[in-house]
GUPA-169139 format. One record per residue (C-alpha): residue in three letters; x, y, z. Coordinates in steps of 0.02 Angstrom, whole numbers, plus 50000, padded with zeros to 5 digits. Each point is the difference from the previous one (the first is absolute). Layout:
# GUPA-169139
ALAXYZ...
This chain:
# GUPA-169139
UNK500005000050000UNK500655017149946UNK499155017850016UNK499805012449853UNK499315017449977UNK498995005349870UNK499765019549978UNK498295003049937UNK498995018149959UNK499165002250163UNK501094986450117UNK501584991150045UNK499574981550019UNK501364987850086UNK499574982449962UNK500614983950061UNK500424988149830UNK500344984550005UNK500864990749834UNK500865006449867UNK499285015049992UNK500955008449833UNK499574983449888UNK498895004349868UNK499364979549942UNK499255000450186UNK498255006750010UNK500005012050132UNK498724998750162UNK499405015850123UNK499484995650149UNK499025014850094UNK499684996250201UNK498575005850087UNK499575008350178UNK500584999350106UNK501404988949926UNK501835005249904UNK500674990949849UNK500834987050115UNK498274990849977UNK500644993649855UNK501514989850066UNK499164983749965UNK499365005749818UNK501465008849930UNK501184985050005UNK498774987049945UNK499705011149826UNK501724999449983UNK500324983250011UNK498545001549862UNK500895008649897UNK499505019150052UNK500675014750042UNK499295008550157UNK499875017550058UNK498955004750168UNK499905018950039UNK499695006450178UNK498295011349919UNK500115016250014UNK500005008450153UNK501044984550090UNK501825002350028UNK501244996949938UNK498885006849871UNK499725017849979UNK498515009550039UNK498865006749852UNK500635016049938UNK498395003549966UNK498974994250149UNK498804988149917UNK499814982050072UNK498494996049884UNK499854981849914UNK500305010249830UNK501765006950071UNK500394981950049UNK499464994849822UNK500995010849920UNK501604996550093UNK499794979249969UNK499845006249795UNK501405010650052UNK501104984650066UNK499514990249851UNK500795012749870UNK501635002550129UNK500224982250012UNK499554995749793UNK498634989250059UNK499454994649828UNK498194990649982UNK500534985950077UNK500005011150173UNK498884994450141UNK499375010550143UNK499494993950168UNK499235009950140UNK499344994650166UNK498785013150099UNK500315016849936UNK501354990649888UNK498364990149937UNK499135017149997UNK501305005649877UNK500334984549910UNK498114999449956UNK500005016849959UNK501324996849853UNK499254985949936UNK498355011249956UNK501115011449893UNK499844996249805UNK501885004249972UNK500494989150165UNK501794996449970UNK500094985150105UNK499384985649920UNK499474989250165UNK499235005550141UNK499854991250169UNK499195007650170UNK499824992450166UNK498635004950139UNK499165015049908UNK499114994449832UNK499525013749854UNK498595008550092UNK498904998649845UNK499734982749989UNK499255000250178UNK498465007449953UNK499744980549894UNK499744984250066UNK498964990250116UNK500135000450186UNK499145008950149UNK500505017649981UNK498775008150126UNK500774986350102UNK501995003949964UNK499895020649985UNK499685001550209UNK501474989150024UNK501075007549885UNK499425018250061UNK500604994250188UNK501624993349936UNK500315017049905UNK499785011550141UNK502065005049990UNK499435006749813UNK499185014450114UNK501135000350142UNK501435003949882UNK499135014849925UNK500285010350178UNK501135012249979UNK501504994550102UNK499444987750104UNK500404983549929UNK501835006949968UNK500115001450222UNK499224981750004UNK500834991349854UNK500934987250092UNK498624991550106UNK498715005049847UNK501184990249889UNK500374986450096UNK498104997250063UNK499534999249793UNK501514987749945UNK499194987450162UNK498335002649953UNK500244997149794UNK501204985550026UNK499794992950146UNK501364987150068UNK501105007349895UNK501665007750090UNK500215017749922UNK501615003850099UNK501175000149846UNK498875010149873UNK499775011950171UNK501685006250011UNK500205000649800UNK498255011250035UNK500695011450115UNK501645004649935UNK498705004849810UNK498905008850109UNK501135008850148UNK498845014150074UNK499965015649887UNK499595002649824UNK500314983349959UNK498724993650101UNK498885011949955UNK500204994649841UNK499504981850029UNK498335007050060UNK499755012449844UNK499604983549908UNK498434999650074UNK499625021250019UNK500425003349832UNK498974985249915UNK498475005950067UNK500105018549998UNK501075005449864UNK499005005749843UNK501305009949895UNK501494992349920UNK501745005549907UNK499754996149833UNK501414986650009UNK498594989750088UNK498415002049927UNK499904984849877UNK500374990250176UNK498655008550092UNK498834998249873UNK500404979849983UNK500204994650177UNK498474994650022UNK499594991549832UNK499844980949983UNK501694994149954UNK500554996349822UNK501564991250034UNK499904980350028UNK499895001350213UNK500394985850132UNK499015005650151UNK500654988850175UNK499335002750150UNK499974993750186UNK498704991150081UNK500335005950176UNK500185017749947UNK499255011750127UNK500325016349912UNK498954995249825UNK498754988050027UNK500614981549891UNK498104999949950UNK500485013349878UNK500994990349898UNK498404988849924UNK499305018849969UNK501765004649888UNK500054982549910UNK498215002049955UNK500455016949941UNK501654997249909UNK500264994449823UNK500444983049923UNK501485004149991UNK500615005650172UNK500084986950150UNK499565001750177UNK500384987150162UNK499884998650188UNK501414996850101UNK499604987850144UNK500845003350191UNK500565018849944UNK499155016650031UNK500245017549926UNK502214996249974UNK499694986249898UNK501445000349938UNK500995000750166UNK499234985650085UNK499704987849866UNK501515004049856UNK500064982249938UNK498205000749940UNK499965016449934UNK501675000149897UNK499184984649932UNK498495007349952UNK500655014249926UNK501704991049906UNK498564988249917UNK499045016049936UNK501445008549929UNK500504985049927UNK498314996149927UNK500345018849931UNK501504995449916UNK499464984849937UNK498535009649930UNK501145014449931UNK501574987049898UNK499785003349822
Protein backbone atom coordinates (compact mmCIF):
# COMPACT_ATOMS: atom_id res chain seq x y z
CA UNK A 1 0.00 0.00 0.00
CA UNK A 2 1.30 3.42 -1.07
CA UNK A 3 -0.40 6.98 -0.76
CA UNK A 4 -0.81 9.45 -3.71
CA UNK A 5 -2.17 12.95 -4.15
CA UNK A 6 -4.19 14.00 -6.75
CA UNK A 7 -4.67 17.89 -7.20
CA UNK A 8 -8.09 18.50 -8.47
CA UNK A 9 -10.13 22.13 -9.28
CA UNK A 10 -11.79 22.55 -6.02
CA UNK A 11 -9.63 19.84 -3.68
CA UNK A 12 -6.46 18.06 -2.78
CA UNK A 13 -7.32 14.35 -2.40
CA UNK A 14 -4.60 11.92 -0.68
CA UNK A 15 -5.46 8.40 -1.43
CA UNK A 16 -4.25 5.18 -0.23
CA UNK A 17 -3.39 2.79 -3.62
CA UNK A 18 -2.71 -0.30 -3.53
CA UNK A 19 -1.00 -2.17 -6.85
CA UNK A 20 0.71 -0.88 -9.49
CA UNK A 21 -0.72 2.13 -9.66
CA UNK A 22 1.19 3.79 -13.00
CA UNK A 23 0.31 0.49 -15.23
CA UNK A 24 -1.89 1.34 -17.88
CA UNK A 25 -3.19 -2.76 -19.04
CA UNK A 26 -4.67 -2.68 -15.32
CA UNK A 27 -8.18 -1.33 -15.12
CA UNK A 28 -8.18 1.06 -12.49
CA UNK A 29 -10.73 0.80 -9.25
CA UNK A 30 -11.94 3.96 -6.77
CA UNK A 31 -12.97 3.08 -3.81
CA UNK A 32 -14.95 6.04 -1.92
CA UNK A 33 -15.57 5.27 2.10
CA UNK A 34 -18.44 6.45 3.83
CA UNK A 35 -19.29 8.11 7.40
CA UNK A 36 -18.15 7.97 9.53
CA UNK A 37 -15.34 5.73 8.04
CA UNK A 38 -11.67 6.78 6.13
CA UNK A 39 -10.33 4.96 3.10
CA UNK A 40 -8.68 2.35 5.40
CA UNK A 41 -12.14 0.52 4.95
CA UNK A 42 -10.86 -0.77 2.04
CA UNK A 43 -7.84 -2.79 3.36
CA UNK A 44 -9.51 -6.07 2.67
CA UNK A 45 -10.81 -4.91 -0.98
CA UNK A 46 -7.89 -3.15 -2.39
CA UNK A 47 -5.52 -6.16 -2.28
CA UNK A 48 -7.99 -8.77 -3.37
CA UNK A 49 -8.57 -6.55 -6.87
CA UNK A 50 -5.13 -6.66 -7.19
CA UNK A 51 -4.51 -10.02 -6.98
CA UNK A 52 -7.43 -9.72 -9.74
CA UNK A 53 -5.63 -8.01 -11.79
CA UNK A 54 -6.64 -4.19 -10.76
CA UNK A 55 -5.29 -1.24 -9.92
CA UNK A 56 -6.72 0.46 -6.77
CA UNK A 57 -6.97 3.96 -5.62
CA UNK A 58 -9.08 4.90 -2.25
CA UNK A 59 -9.28 8.67 -1.49
CA UNK A 60 -9.90 9.97 2.08
CA UNK A 61 -13.32 12.22 0.46
CA UNK A 62 -13.11 15.46 0.75
CA UNK A 63 -13.11 17.13 3.79
CA UNK A 64 -11.02 14.04 5.59
CA UNK A 65 -7.38 14.49 6.16
CA UNK A 66 -4.91 13.87 4.92
CA UNK A 67 -7.14 15.24 2.33
CA UNK A 68 -7.69 18.80 1.91
CA UNK A 69 -10.68 20.69 2.70
CA UNK A 70 -12.96 22.05 -0.27
CA UNK A 71 -11.71 25.24 -1.49
CA UNK A 72 -14.91 25.94 -2.17
CA UNK A 73 -16.98 24.78 0.81
CA UNK A 74 -19.38 22.39 -0.86
CA UNK A 75 -19.76 18.80 0.58
CA UNK A 76 -22.77 18.01 -1.74
CA UNK A 77 -23.08 14.36 -3.45
CA UNK A 78 -22.47 16.40 -6.86
CA UNK A 79 -18.96 17.77 -5.43
CA UNK A 80 -18.18 14.16 -4.45
CA UNK A 81 -19.25 13.12 -8.01
CA UNK A 82 -17.27 15.29 -9.62
CA UNK A 83 -14.08 14.58 -7.76
CA UNK A 84 -14.50 10.42 -8.38
CA UNK A 85 -14.82 11.65 -12.47
CA UNK A 86 -12.01 13.79 -11.44
CA UNK A 87 -9.83 10.69 -10.13
CA UNK A 88 -10.79 8.74 -13.10
CA UNK A 89 -9.23 11.29 -15.69
CA UNK A 90 -5.97 11.78 -13.12
CA UNK A 91 -5.52 8.22 -12.89
CA UNK A 92 -6.42 7.36 -17.01
CA UNK A 93 -9.17 5.19 -15.84
CA UNK A 94 -10.25 4.12 -19.27
CA UNK A 95 -13.87 2.24 -19.64
CA UNK A 96 -12.81 -0.59 -18.11
CA UNK A 97 -12.82 1.64 -14.65
CA UNK A 98 -15.06 0.52 -11.82
CA UNK A 99 -16.32 2.61 -8.96
CA UNK A 100 -17.34 1.40 -5.59
CA UNK A 101 -18.88 3.37 -2.79
CA UNK A 102 -20.20 2.29 0.53
CA UNK A 103 -22.64 4.93 2.51
CA UNK A 104 -22.02 8.28 1.22
CA UNK A 105 -19.31 6.41 -1.03
CA UNK A 106 -22.59 4.41 -2.28
CA UNK A 107 -24.34 7.84 -2.33
CA UNK A 108 -21.75 8.95 -4.80
CA UNK A 109 -21.07 5.86 -6.61
CA UNK A 110 -24.85 5.74 -7.47
CA UNK A 111 -24.86 9.10 -8.30
CA UNK A 112 -22.23 8.46 -11.25
CA UNK A 113 -23.71 5.65 -12.52
CA UNK A 114 -27.02 7.89 -13.41
CA UNK A 115 -24.80 10.16 -15.53
CA UNK A 116 -25.11 9.39 -19.45
CA UNK A 117 -21.36 10.24 -20.01
CA UNK A 118 -20.38 8.07 -16.70
CA UNK A 119 -16.79 7.33 -17.31
CA UNK A 120 -16.61 4.37 -15.21
CA UNK A 121 -17.86 1.48 -16.80
CA UNK A 122 -18.92 -0.67 -13.51
CA UNK A 123 -20.47 0.41 -10.67
CA UNK A 124 -20.75 -1.33 -7.30
CA UNK A 125 -22.38 0.19 -3.91
CA UNK A 126 -22.75 -1.34 -0.58
CA UNK A 127 -25.48 -0.36 2.20
CA UNK A 128 -27.17 2.64 0.37
CA UNK A 129 -28.95 1.53 -3.01
CA UNK A 130 -29.91 4.26 -5.92
CA UNK A 131 -32.72 5.96 -4.09
CA UNK A 132 -34.93 5.69 -7.19
CA UNK A 133 -35.45 2.21 -7.40
CA UNK A 134 -36.97 2.26 -3.85
CA UNK A 135 -40.04 3.74 -4.79
CA UNK A 136 -40.55 -0.17 -6.91
CA UNK A 137 -41.08 -3.32 -5.58
CA UNK A 138 -43.16 -5.27 -3.25
CA UNK A 139 -42.89 -5.19 0.47
CA UNK A 140 -44.61 -3.42 3.45
CA UNK A 141 -43.63 0.10 3.07
CA UNK A 142 -46.08 1.71 5.58
CA UNK A 143 -44.53 -1.03 7.63
CA UNK A 144 -40.56 -0.24 6.90
CA UNK A 145 -40.78 3.87 6.59
CA UNK A 146 -41.42 4.18 10.78
CA UNK A 147 -38.48 2.00 11.25
CA UNK A 148 -36.35 3.50 8.95
CA UNK A 149 -37.50 7.14 10.18
CA UNK A 150 -36.30 5.98 13.94
CA UNK A 151 -33.07 4.64 12.66
CA UNK A 152 -32.43 8.05 10.75
CA UNK A 153 -32.88 10.34 13.57
CA UNK A 154 -28.76 11.34 13.38
CA UNK A 155 -29.91 12.69 9.64
CA UNK A 156 -31.54 15.56 11.92
CA UNK A 157 -29.29 15.62 14.75
CA UNK A 158 -26.43 16.41 12.41
CA UNK A 159 -28.17 19.37 10.91
CA UNK A 160 -27.60 21.42 14.46
CA UNK A 161 -25.35 23.85 14.05
CA UNK A 162 -22.35 22.75 16.08
CA UNK A 163 -23.46 20.30 18.15
CA UNK A 164 -22.67 17.01 16.75
CA UNK A 165 -19.00 18.39 16.11
CA UNK A 166 -18.78 18.65 20.54
CA UNK A 167 -20.33 15.00 20.61
CA UNK A 168 -18.68 13.25 17.69
CA UNK A 169 -16.82 10.70 19.53
CA UNK A 170 -19.59 9.01 21.66
CA UNK A 171 -22.15 10.00 18.59
CA UNK A 172 -19.81 8.05 16.37
CA UNK A 173 -19.06 5.31 18.30
CA UNK A 174 -22.86 4.75 19.56
CA UNK A 175 -23.80 4.61 15.42
CA UNK A 176 -20.78 2.13 14.32
CA UNK A 177 -22.39 -0.37 17.55
CA UNK A 178 -25.74 0.15 16.62
CA UNK A 179 -25.25 -0.45 12.51
CA UNK A 180 -22.87 -3.34 13.02
CA UNK A 181 -23.29 -4.77 15.95
CA UNK A 182 -20.57 -7.34 17.30
CA UNK A 183 -18.36 -5.89 15.20
CA UNK A 184 -15.04 -4.35 17.00
CA UNK A 185 -14.62 -0.80 15.44
CA UNK A 186 -11.40 -0.05 17.42
CA UNK A 187 -9.07 -0.03 14.33
CA UNK A 188 -11.31 2.01 11.79
CA UNK A 189 -11.78 4.37 15.22
CA UNK A 190 -8.43 5.62 15.44
CA UNK A 191 -8.03 5.73 11.45
CA UNK A 192 -11.52 7.99 12.14
CA UNK A 193 -10.13 10.27 14.44
CA UNK A 194 -6.87 11.17 13.13
CA UNK A 195 -9.45 12.15 9.33
CA UNK A 196 -11.65 13.89 11.52
CA UNK A 197 -9.41 15.66 14.49
CA UNK A 198 -11.72 18.49 15.97
CA UNK A 199 -11.80 21.60 13.69
CA UNK A 200 -12.61 22.12 10.18
CA UNK A 201 -12.00 18.79 9.37
CA UNK A 202 -14.56 17.50 11.37
CA UNK A 203 -16.81 19.88 10.47
CA UNK A 204 -16.39 18.79 7.30
CA UNK A 205 -17.40 15.17 7.87
CA UNK A 206 -20.74 16.57 9.09
CA UNK A 207 -21.24 19.04 5.96
CA UNK A 208 -22.03 15.73 4.12
CA UNK A 209 -25.18 15.65 5.60
CA UNK A 210 -25.93 19.91 5.98
CA UNK A 211 -25.11 20.56 2.61
CA UNK A 212 -27.16 17.60 0.92
CA UNK A 213 -30.22 18.78 2.27
CA UNK A 214 -30.03 22.49 2.22
CA UNK A 215 -27.88 23.55 -0.50
CA UNK A 216 -29.88 24.71 -3.64
CA UNK A 217 -27.28 26.69 -5.74
CA UNK A 218 -24.29 25.14 -7.35
CA UNK A 219 -20.83 26.24 -9.20
CA UNK A 220 -21.31 25.47 -12.54
CA UNK A 221 -18.50 22.78 -12.36
CA UNK A 222 -21.32 20.71 -10.61
CA UNK A 223 -24.49 21.12 -12.07
CA UNK A 224 -24.71 18.09 -14.51
CA UNK A 225 -23.96 16.11 -11.01
CA UNK A 226 -26.66 17.81 -9.16
CA UNK A 227 -28.99 17.45 -11.71
CA UNK A 228 -28.20 13.43 -12.05
CA UNK A 229 -27.79 12.33 -8.49
CA UNK A 230 -30.86 11.26 -8.05
CA UNK A 231 -31.68 9.55 -11.43
CA UNK A 232 -32.00 5.74 -11.77
CA UNK A 233 -28.62 4.56 -12.68
CA UNK A 234 -27.52 3.81 -16.24
CA UNK A 235 -24.39 2.06 -15.56
CA UNK A 236 -24.60 -1.89 -15.00
CA UNK A 237 -24.83 -1.62 -10.74
CA UNK A 238 -24.04 -4.47 -8.10
CA UNK A 239 -26.02 -3.33 -5.09
CA UNK A 240 -24.72 -5.57 -1.58
CA UNK A 241 -26.06 -5.04 1.41
CA UNK A 242 -26.11 -6.31 5.13
CA UNK A 243 -28.73 -8.07 6.76
CA UNK A 244 -28.06 -6.89 10.29
CA UNK A 245 -27.69 -3.37 9.21
CA UNK A 246 -29.19 -1.01 11.75
CA UNK A 247 -28.56 2.24 10.01
CA UNK A 248 -30.65 1.28 6.49
CA UNK A 249 -33.17 -1.12 7.03
CA UNK A 250 -31.93 -4.82 4.87
CA UNK A 251 -35.74 -4.85 3.87
CA UNK A 252 -34.78 -2.18 1.41
CA UNK A 253 -32.80 -4.11 -0.62
CA UNK A 254 -36.00 -6.36 -2.15
CA UNK A 255 -37.41 -2.60 -2.77
CA UNK A 256 -33.87 -1.68 -5.01
CA UNK A 257 -33.78 -5.17 -6.81
CA UNK A 258 -37.36 -4.79 -7.70
CA UNK A 259 -36.46 -1.39 -8.89
CA UNK A 260 -33.15 -1.97 -10.69
CA UNK A 261 -32.65 -3.08 -14.24
CA UNK A 262 -31.76 -6.48 -15.79
CA UNK A 263 -28.80 -5.67 -15.95
CA UNK A 264 -27.59 -4.53 -12.52
CA UNK A 265 -27.41 -7.16 -9.52
CA UNK A 266 -28.29 -6.82 -5.99
CA UNK A 267 -27.54 -9.40 -2.73
CA UNK A 268 -27.78 -9.68 1.02
CA UNK A 269 -24.96 -10.32 3.04
CA UNK A 270 -25.77 -12.76 5.91
CA UNK A 271 -24.07 -12.10 9.74
CA UNK A 272 -22.97 -8.33 8.62
CA UNK A 273 -24.66 -5.03 9.25
CA UNK A 274 -24.18 -1.52 7.76
CA UNK A 275 -19.76 -2.27 7.24
CA UNK A 276 -20.39 -5.05 5.19
CA UNK A 277 -17.50 -4.98 3.97
CA UNK A 278 -15.52 -4.83 7.27
CA UNK A 279 -17.06 -7.72 8.98
CA UNK A 280 -17.66 -10.17 6.31
CA UNK A 281 -14.64 -9.35 3.42
CA UNK A 282 -14.51 -12.92 2.18
CA UNK A 283 -18.13 -12.78 0.99
CA UNK A 284 -18.20 -9.49 -0.33
CA UNK A 285 -14.86 -9.48 -2.40
CA UNK A 286 -16.50 -12.56 -3.77
CA UNK A 287 -19.51 -11.09 -4.72
CA UNK A 288 -18.22 -8.26 -6.20
CA UNK A 289 -14.81 -10.05 -8.07
CA UNK A 290 -17.71 -12.43 -9.74
CA UNK A 291 -19.61 -9.22 -11.02
CA UNK A 292 -16.74 -7.52 -12.44
CA UNK A 293 -15.74 -10.52 -13.90
CA UNK A 294 -19.13 -11.30 -15.36
CA UNK A 295 -18.43 -7.53 -16.75
CA UNK A 296 -15.44 -8.45 -18.43
CA UNK A 297 -16.51 -11.51 -19.68
CA UNK A 298 -19.45 -9.58 -21.08
CA UNK A 299 -17.18 -6.71 -22.45
CA UNK A 300 -14.04 -9.30 -24.49
CA UNK A 301 -14.49 -8.64 -28.07
Amino acid sequence: MEQLTAVLPEVTLTSLAWGPTDDPERPLAVLLHGFPDTAHTWRHLGPALVDAGYRVVAPFTRGYAPSGLAADGVYHPAALMTDAIGLHREYAGGSRAVLVGHDWGAITANGVAALPDNPFGRVVSLAVPPIPSLSAGAGDLLGLLPRQASMSWYTLFNQLPGLPERVAEPLIRHLWHRWSPGYDAGEDLEHLWAAIPPGPHRSAAFSYYRDTFRRRRFPEAYRACADAWLDPPATPLLYLHGADDGCFDARWAARAEAGLGAHDRVAVVADAGHFLHLERPDVVNARILEFLAEAEAVDAP
